[in-house]
Legacy VTK file of the C-alpha trace (Angstrom):
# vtk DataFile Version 3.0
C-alpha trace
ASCII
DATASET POLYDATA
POINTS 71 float
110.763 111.140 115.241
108.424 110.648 112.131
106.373 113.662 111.318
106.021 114.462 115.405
105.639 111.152 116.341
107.802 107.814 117.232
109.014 105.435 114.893
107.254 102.805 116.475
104.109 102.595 117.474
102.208 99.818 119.503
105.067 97.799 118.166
104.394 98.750 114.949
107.241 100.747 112.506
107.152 103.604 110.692
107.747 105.365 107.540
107.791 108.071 104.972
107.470 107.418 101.279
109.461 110.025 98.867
108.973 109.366 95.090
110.681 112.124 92.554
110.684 112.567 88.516
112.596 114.775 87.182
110.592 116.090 84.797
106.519 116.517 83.961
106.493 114.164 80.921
108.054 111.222 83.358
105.653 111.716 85.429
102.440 111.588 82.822
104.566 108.314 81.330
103.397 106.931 85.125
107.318 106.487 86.202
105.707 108.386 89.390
103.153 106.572 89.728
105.005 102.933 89.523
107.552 104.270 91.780
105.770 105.174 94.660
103.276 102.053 94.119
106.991 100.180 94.783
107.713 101.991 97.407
104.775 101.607 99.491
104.773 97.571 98.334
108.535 97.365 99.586
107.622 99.417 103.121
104.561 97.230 103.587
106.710 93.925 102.896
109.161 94.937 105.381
106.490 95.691 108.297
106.328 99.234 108.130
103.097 101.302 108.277
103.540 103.795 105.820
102.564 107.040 107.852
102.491 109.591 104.245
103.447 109.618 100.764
105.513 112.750 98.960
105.720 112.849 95.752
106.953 115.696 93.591
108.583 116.815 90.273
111.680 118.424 90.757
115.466 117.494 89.016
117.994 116.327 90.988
120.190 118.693 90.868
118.113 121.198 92.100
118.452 121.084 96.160
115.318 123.088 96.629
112.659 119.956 97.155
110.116 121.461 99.452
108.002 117.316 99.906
111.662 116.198 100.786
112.327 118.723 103.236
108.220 118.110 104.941
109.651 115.088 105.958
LINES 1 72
71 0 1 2 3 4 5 6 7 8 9 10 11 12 13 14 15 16 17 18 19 20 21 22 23 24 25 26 27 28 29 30 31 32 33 34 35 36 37 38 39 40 41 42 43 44 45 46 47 48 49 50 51 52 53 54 55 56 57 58 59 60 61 62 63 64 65 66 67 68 69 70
């Protein structure tokens, strides 16, 4: 289930967005930004209702992403 809810609704699918930078000056460059503008252009393309967005800074090698884990 998505956030409490089914995947599908009325026929209609569901999603999630989850951008990451790794770092504050990525995100001020806009790499955020673009990404989770592609995101949400890809989801809608494929049918998908995009339910939220998450977006955070946080490296990758760092396990502790508390918008990952929301989802």
């Amino acid at each position: 289930a998505l956030i409490g809810e089914g995947i599908t609704v009325n026929g209609t699918k569901q999603c999630a967005i989850y951008a990451r930078v790794s770092t504050g000056k990525q995100a001020e460059a806009g790499n955020l930004q673009r990404q989770k503008e592609r995101l949400i252009a890809y989801a809608l393309e494929k049918g998908y209702q995009v339910k939220a967005v998450y977006t955070e800074i946080a490296s990758g090698l760092n396990e502790n992403k508390r918008e990952l884990a929301k989802i």
